[in-house]
ZASEVEX-666561 format. One record per residue (C-alpha): residue in three letters; x negated, y negated, z negated. Coordinates in steps of 0.2 Angstrom, whole numbers, plus 5000, padded with zeros to 4 digits. Each point is the difference from the previous one (the first is absolute). Layout:
! ZASEVEX-666561
ALAXYZ;...
! end
This chain:
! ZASEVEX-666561
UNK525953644560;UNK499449925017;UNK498650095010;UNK498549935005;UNK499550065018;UNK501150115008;UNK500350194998;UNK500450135013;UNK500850164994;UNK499950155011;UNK501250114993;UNK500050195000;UNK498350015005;UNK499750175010;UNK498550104998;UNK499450185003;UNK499450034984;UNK500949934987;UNK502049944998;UNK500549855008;UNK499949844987;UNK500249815005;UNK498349915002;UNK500049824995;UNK498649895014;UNK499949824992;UNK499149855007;UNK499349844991;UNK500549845003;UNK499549935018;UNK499850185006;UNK501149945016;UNK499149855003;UNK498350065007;UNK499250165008;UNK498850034983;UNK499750184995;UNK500350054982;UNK499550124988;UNK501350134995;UNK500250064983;UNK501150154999;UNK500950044984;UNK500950134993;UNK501850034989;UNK500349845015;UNK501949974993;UNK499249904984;UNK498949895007;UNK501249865009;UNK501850014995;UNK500750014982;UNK501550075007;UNK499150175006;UNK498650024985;UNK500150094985;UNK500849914984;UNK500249875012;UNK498349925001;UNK499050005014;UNK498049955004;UNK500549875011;UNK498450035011;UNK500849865012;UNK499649874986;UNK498450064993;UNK499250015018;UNK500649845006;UNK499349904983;UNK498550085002;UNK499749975018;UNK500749815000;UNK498650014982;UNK498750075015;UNK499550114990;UNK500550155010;UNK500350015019;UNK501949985007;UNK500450204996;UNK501550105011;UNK500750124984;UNK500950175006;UNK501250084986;UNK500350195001;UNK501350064991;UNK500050144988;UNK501350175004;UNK500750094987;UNK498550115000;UNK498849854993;UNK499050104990;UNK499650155012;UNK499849885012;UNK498749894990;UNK499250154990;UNK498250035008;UNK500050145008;UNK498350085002;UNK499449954984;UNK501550074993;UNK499750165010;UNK498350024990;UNK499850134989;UNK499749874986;UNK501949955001;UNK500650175000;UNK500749964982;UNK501049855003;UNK500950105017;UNK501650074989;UNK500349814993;UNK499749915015;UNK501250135010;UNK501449984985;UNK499749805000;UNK499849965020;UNK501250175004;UNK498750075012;UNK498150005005;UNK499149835006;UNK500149975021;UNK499249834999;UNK498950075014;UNK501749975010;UNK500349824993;UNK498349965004;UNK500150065018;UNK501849915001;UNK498949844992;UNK498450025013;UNK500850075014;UNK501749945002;UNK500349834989;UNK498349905005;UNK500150055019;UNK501949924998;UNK499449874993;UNK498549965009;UNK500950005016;UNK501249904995;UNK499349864989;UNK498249885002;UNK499150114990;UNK498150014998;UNK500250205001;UNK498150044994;UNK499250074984;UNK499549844990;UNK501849945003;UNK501050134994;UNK500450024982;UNK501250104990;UNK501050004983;UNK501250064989;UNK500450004981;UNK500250194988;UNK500250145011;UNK499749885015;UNK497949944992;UNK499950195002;UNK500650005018;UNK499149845003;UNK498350094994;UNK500250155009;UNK500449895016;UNK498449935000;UNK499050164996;UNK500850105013;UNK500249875012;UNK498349874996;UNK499949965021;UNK501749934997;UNK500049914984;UNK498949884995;UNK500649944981;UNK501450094989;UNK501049944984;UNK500250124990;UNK501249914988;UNK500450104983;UNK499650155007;UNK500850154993;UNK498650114993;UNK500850104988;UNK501050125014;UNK498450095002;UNK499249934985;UNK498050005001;UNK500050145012;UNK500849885010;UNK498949855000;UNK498450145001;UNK500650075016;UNK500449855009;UNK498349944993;UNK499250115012;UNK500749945015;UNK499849764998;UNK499649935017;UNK498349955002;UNK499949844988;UNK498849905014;UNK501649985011;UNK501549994988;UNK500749924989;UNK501150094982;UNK501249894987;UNK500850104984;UNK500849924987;UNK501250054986;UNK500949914986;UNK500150084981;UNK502150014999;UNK501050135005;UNK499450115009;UNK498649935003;UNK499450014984;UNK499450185004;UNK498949955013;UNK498349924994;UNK498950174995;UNK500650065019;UNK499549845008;UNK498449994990;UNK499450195006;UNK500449925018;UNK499049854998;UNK498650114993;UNK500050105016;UNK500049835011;UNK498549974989;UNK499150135007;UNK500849995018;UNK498949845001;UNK501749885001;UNK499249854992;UNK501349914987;UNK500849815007;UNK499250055017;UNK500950165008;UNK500850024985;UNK501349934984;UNK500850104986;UNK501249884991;UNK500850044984;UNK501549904996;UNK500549964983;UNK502050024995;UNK500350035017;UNK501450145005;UNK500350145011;UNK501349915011;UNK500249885018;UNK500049854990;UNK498450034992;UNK499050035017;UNK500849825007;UNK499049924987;UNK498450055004;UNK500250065019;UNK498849865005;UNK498750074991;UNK499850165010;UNK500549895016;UNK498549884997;UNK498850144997;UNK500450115015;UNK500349845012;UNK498849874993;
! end
């Protein structure tokens, strides 16, 4: 399958806080043939979004198309997507960590640990995210390196990742995708605790979605107590918010390439 664009990989990524993982940097078509600055989406699980060879079951986003349709549509602006991959400790990794520190999450702490294999230390990934991975990349790349062009996304244990990106970090990020987000590892406790903590909804922007297959099928009552709380956070629906549900739509890569533009157009348009 040919790629559109062209796609830097910077392999064995070093960091101070977390192991060392390759870092996918791709730019849209034309990116070498002017000086314009772009904004940066940065994703995570980064190995399923371009190359079929590299995702799971062998399907991958392919962010590189979606963008470039959408852009060459106008209906998004020409987008530079960064791809972190995941480490063999995805879950501890993408497990909020100070909700999950809460007292109200005490109950789910001996399945997390026997699921993930240790506590959360997505405070690490996060700084590895913030502190390391955009520096990198605005150095290196024509980025637009403020707030309202910085976005962030990520499918299961990567919407929650994405939220907690833009709660800990909301000077950083302006928009997150929270694609099937995987409620059900802290359950309602979950979703009440990171409640607490949604970036102010006058300068930001939140997408969740979920299908009703697989495992997505558990996930409606969840995402309705989160839209509740977005209710009252002041996040007005179709404005600085979107909850999509999905109808026969799986848990899997396949299903998130055929609606990515979705999300795309509502964080970017």
């Amino acid at each position: 399958m040919t790629l559109v664009g062209s796609l830097k990989r910077f392999g064995a990524f070093e960091s101070k806080f977390v192991a060392a993982r390759n870092v996918d940097v791709w730019c849209p078509p034309g990116y070498e043939d002017t000086e314009a600055r772009h904004p940066v989406i940065y994703m995570h699980d980064g190995q399923n979004l371009f190359e079929p060879v590299s995702s799971i079951g062998g399907a991958a986003w392919e962010m590189d198309k979606a963008v470039t349709r959408l852009v060459e549509a106008k209906k998004i602006p020409s987008v530079i997507v960064v791809g972190v991959w995941n480490s063999g400790i995805r879950w501890r990794e993408y497990m909020p960590q100070r909700p999950y520190e809460s007292n109200a999450l005490r109950i789910h702490h001996e399945a997390f640990i026997n699921r993930a294999g240790g506590e959360p230390v997505s405070d690490a990934y996060l700084k590895f995210l913030v502190e390391e991975i955009k520096p990198f990349v605005d150095a290196n790349f024509r980025t637009l390196p403020n707030q309202r062009d910085t976005f962030v996304m990520g499918s299961s244990m990567g919407g929650l990742i994405t939220l907690y990106a833009i709660s800990e970090y909301p000077e950083v990020f302006y928009g997150a995708g929270c694609v099937s987000t995987n409620w059900p590892a802290g359950e309602h406790e979950l979703v009440n605790e990171m409640a607490k903590s949604l970036p102010d909804p006058q300068t930001h922007k939140l997408y969740f979605d979920y299908g009703t297959m697989g495992l997505d099928a558990l996930y409606e009552p969840y995402q309705t107590n989160m839209d509740t709380h977005l209710h009252r956070r002041g996040y007005a629906e179709n404005v600085n918010w979107l909850t999509r549900k999905f109808d026969g739509a799986d848990h899997n890569e396949a299903a998130w390439r055929a609606r990515v533009e979705i999300p795309l157009q509502f964080l970017l348009g």
